[in-house]
DOGU-986952 format. One line per 5 residues: for each residue x, y, z of C-alpha. Coordinates in Angstrom, 2 decimals. Layout:
<recs>
X/Y/Z  ...
</recs>
This chain:
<recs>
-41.97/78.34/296.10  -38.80/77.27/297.87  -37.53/73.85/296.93  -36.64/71.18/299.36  -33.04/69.22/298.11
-33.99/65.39/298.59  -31.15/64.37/301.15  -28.17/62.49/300.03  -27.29/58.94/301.12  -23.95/58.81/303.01
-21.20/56.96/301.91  -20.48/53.87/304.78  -18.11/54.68/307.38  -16.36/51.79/310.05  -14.27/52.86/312.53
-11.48/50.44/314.13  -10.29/51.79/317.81  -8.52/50.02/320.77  -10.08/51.69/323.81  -14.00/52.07/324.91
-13.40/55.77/325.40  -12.40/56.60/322.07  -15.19/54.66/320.86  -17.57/55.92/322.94  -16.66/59.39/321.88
-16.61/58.93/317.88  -20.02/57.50/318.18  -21.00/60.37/319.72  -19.86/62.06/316.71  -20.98/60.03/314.49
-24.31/60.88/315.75  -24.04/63.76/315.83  -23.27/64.45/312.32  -26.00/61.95/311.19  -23.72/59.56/309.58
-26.31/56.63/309.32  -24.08/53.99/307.98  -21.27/54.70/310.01  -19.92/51.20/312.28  -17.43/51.58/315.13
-15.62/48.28/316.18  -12.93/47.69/318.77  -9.45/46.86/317.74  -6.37/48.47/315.72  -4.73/47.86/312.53
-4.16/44.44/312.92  -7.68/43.69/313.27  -8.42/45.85/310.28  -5.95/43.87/307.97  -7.42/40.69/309.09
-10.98/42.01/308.99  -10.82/43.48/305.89  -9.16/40.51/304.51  -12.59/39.05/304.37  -14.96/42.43/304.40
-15.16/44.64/301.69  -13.63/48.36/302.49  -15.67/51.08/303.23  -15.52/54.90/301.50  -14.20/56.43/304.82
-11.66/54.65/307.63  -11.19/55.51/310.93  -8.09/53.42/312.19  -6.42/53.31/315.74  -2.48/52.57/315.08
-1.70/53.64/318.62  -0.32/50.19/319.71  1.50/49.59/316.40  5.20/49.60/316.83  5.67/50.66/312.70
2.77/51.75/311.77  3.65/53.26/307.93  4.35/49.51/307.24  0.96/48.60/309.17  -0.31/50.99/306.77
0.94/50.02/303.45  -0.37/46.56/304.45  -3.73/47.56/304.79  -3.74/49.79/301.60  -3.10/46.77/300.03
-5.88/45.28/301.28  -8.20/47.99/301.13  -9.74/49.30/298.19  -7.84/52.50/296.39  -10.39/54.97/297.17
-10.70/54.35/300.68  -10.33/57.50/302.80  -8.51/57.14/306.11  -8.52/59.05/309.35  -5.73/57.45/311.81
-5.71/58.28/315.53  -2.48/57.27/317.44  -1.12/58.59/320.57  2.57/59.86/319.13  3.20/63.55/319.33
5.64/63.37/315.97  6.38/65.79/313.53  8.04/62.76/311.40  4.96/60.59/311.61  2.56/63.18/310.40
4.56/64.32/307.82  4.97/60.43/306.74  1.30/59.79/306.88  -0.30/62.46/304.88  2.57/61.47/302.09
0.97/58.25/302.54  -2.44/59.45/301.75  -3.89/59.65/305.21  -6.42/62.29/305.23  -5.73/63.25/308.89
-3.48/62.37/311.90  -5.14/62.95/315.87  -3.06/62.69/318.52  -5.07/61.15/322.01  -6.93/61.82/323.96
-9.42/62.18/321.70  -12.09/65.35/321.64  -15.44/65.26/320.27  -15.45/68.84/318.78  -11.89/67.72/316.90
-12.93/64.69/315.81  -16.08/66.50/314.15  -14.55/68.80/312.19  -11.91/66.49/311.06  -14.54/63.80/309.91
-16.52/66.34/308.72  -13.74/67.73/306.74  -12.90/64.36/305.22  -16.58/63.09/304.46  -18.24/66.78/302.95
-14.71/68.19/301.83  -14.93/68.59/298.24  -14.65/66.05/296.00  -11.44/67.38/294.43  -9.66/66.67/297.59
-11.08/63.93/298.34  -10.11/62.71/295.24  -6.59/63.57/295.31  -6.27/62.10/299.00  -7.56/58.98/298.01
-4.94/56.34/296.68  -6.22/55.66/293.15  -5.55/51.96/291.57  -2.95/51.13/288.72  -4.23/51.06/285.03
-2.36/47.79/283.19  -3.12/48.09/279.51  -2.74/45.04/277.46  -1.58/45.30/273.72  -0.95/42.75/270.83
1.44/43.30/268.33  -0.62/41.11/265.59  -3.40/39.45/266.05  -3.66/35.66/267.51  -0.31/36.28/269.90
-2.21/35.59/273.34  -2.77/39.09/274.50  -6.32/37.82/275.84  -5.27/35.04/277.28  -2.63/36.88/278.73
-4.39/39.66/280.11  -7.06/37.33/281.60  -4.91/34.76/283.52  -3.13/38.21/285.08  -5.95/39.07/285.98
-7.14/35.64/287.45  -3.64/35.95/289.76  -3.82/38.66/290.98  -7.40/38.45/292.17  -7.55/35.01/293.09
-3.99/34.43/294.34  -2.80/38.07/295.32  -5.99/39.06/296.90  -6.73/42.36/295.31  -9.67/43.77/293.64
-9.71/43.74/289.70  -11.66/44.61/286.91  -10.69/43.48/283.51  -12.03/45.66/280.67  -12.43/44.38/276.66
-12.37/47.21/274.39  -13.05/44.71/271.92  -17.15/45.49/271.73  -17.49/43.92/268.60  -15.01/40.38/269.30
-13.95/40.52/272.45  -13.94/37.00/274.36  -13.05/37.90/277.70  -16.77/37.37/279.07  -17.14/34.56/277.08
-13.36/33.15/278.49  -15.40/33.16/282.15  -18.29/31.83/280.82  -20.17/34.95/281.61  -23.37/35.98/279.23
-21.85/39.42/277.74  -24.13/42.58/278.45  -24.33/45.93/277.00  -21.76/47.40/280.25  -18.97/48.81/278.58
-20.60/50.81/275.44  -23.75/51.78/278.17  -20.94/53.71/280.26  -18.92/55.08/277.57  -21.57/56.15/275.62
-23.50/58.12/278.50  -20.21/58.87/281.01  -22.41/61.66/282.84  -24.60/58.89/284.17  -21.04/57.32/285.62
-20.67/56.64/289.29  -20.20/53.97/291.82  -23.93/52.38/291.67  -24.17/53.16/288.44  -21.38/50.81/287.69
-21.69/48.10/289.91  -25.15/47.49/287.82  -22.69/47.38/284.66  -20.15/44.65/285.95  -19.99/41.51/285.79
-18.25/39.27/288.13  -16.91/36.19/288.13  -15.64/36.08/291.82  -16.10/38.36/295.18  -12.02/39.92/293.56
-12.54/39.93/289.79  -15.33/41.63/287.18  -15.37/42.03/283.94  -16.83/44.92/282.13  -17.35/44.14/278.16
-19.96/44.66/275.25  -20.81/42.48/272.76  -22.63/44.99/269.90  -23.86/44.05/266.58  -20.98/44.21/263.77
-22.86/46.56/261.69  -22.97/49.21/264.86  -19.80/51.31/264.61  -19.38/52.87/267.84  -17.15/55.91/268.58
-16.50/57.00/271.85  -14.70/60.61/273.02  -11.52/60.12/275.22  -13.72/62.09/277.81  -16.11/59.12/278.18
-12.87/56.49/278.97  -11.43/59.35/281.55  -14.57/59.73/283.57  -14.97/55.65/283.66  -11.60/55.29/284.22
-11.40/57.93/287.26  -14.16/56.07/288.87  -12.58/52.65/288.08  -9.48/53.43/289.87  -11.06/54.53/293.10
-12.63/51.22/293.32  -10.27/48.25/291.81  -6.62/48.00/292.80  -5.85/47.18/289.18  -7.79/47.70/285.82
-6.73/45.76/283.60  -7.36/46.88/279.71  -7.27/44.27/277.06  -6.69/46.79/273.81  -8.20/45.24/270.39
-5.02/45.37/268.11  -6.31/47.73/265.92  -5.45/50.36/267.81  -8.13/53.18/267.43  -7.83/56.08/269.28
-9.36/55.15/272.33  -6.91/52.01/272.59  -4.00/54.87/272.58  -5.43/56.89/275.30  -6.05/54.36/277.35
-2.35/53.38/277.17  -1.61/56.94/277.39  -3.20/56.66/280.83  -1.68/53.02/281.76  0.86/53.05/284.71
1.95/49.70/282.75  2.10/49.00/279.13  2.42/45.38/278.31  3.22/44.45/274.20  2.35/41.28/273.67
4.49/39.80/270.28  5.36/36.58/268.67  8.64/35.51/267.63  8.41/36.53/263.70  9.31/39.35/261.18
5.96/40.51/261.26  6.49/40.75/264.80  9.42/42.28/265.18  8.47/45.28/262.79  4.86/45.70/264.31
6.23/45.99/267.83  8.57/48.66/266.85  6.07/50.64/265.07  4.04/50.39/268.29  7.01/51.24/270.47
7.43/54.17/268.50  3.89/55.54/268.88  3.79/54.89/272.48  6.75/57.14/273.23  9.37/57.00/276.29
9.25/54.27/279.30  9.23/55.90/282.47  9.45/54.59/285.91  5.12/55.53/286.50  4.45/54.72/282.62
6.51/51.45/282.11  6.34/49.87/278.76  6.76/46.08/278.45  7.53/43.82/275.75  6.44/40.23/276.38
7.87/37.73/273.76  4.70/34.75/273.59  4.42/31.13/271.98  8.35/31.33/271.68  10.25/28.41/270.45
13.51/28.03/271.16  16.10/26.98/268.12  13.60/26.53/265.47  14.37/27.67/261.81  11.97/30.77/260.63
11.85/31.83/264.52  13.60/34.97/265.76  15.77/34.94/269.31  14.72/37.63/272.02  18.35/38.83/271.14
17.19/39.85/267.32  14.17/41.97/269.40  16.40/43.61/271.47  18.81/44.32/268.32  16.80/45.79/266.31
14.12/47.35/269.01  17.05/48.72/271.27  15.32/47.72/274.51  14.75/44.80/277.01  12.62/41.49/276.36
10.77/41.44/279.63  9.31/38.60/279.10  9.53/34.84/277.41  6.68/32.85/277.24  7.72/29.05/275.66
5.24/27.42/273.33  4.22/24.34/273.99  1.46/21.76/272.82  1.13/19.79/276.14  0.69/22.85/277.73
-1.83/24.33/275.29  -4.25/20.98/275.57  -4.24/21.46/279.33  -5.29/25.12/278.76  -8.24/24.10/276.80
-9.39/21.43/279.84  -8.59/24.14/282.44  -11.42/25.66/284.60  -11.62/29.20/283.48  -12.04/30.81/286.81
-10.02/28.25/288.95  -7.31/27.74/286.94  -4.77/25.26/287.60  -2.03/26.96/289.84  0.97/24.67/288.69
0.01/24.86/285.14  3.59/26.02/283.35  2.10/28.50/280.89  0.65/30.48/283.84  3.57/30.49/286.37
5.49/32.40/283.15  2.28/34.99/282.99  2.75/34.84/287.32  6.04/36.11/286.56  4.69/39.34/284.56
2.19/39.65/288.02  5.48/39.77/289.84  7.37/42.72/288.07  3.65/44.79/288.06  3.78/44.44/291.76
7.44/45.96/292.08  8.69/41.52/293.40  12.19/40.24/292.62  12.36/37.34/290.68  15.43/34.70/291.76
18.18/33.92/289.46  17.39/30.26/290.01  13.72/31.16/288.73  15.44/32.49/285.70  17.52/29.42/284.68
14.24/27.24/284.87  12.91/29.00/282.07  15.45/27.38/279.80  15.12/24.35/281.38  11.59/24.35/280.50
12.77/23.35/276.95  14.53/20.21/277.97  11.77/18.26/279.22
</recs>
């Protein structure tokens, strides 16, 4: 007896176009192919950056950039906006050779050229929404992994990793997720005052159940921008997960976070190493001690080489300039042969605000966490001022 396949749900689709006709016409389509979900507003790509500056991004984009005058920057501005593993369709009405070429290195999964036609349209949409899911997959832009390491423990690699989180959801806009490895003491739910649930070990431990809804029941989130994903497991339950498990969440993560953000239990078990393994950024987080010193060299050397889309940072925390016992960012670089990225100052008045400071609106001008903004802005690729730099040491003289 023949089997009927219970029909899947389509993923949402909104399209953005400037003229009626072309709207008209991808309707049609949309119809036509039984897209249910699918939404067709009028504008172009500024109307999509402003619109989904507010709205969350759907799986599939159609986007008009026939009246923008550069639109690969248009572009890049509304990937930032949108979420990684949005797939895009752009219409425009320039015949170029260049422009294609440019686009699809963007990511774009097609390029027509107006006046639109229904049949083209269909088979382009078609080819982008029921293609398989390997090229859909490597179409789609996919988020950056930040992985979070101390060097000892008590250094401020929580604190750290939360607050970088914190900016760059709340004041960089962009979706994050913020994952504790820690299932056994992690405080990152407990830092936003979140009750911790079973999430992380539930999709490790069963990562063929993993996909979008599946996950979304597994979050929790502390704003619209920023989730947390964490267990909290009895101390007697020794977990161990297979590398497998963290790829599969992972590979889902990045499709729908800009950044996932990884704070790695200074043990450093094996899952801990992949995960850094698969970080686009490695952050160290160390205090200014012998202990220090050699345990962020022993980590350096298990890590292996920095490269320009695996970039290892060392972040030098609670530092205090000038007192005896205390080694000088130059003894790190001495003896570690690379770069302090970073200098966080210690400081008491700064560490009694922190304990009166809202955990999800924190306090913008707080000095601790325009040091931390300063990691945000070498992540995102931003130049920091010379005049920025000579404040640090400032900082000291107050």
């Amino acid at each position: 007896m023949a089997t009927t396949k219970k029909k899947e749900k389509l993923k949402k689709l909104i399209a953005i176009l400037e003229d009626q006709g072309d709207i008209d016409i991808v309707k049609k389509v949309l119809k036509g192919i039984d897209i249910e979900s699918g939404e067709v507003l009028q504008g172009g790509i500024r109307e999509a950056i402003k619109y989904f500056g507010q709205n969350r991004s759907p799986e599939y984009l159609i986007i008009d950039i026939s009246k923008s005058d550069l639109p690969i920057s248009d572009l890049l501005k509304l990937s930032e906006i949108c979420e990684p593993g949005v797939n895009v369709l752009a219409i425009g009405n320039r015949n170029d050779v260049v422009l294609y070429r440019d686009l699809i290195k963007l990511g774009i999964h097609d390029y027509l050229i107006k006046p639109l036609f229904a049949d083209i349209v269909s088979r382009s949409l078609k080819n982008m929404v029921f293609g398989s899911e390997g090229e859909k997959i490597s179409q789609a832009k996919s988020g950056k992994i930040i992985t979070l390491l101390g060097a000892r423990g008590g250094v401020g690699t929580s604190y750290i990793a939360n607050t970088l989180a914190s900016i760059m959801a709340i004041e960089r806009s962009r979706r994050v997720i913020l994952v504790d490895l820690d299932i056994h003491f992690g405080t990152t739910a407990l830092y936003f005052n979140l009750r911790s649930n079973d999430g992380l070990n539930t999709a490790l431990e069963d990562p063929e159940r993993i996909d979008q809804l599946f996950l979304e029941r597994l979050f929790n989130s502390v704003n619209e921008r920023l989730y947390v994903l964490s267990s909290e497991i009895p101390l007697d339950d020794r977990k161990s997960y297979t590398n497998t498990s963290l790829e599969q969440l992972l590979s889902y993560l990045t499709k729908l976070f800009h950044y996932v953000m990884i704070d790695i239990p200074h043990n450093f078990n094996e899952i801990g190493k992949y995960a850094m393994d698969q970080s686009n950024v490695r952050l160290v987080i160390t205090e200014a001690s012998l202990a220090g010193l050699r345990d962020s060299g022993r980590i350096f050397n298990a890590l292996g080489e920095d490269r320009l889309d695996h970039r290892l940072m060392l972040v030098l925390n609670k530092y205090i300039k000038n007192l005896k016992g205390v080694l000088n960012p130059e003894d790190f670089e001495g003896a570690l042969k690379r770069e302090v990225n970073h200098i966080i100052p210690y400081n008491e008045s700064v560490i009694t605000e922190l304990a009166e400071i809202n955990k999800v609106t924190f306090e913008a001008k707080s000095p601790l966490i325009s040091y931390v903004r300063k990691i945000a802005d070498d992540i995102q690729g931003l130049k920091t001022t010379k005049e920025e730099e000579k404040s640090f040491w400032g900082f000291f003289k107050k």
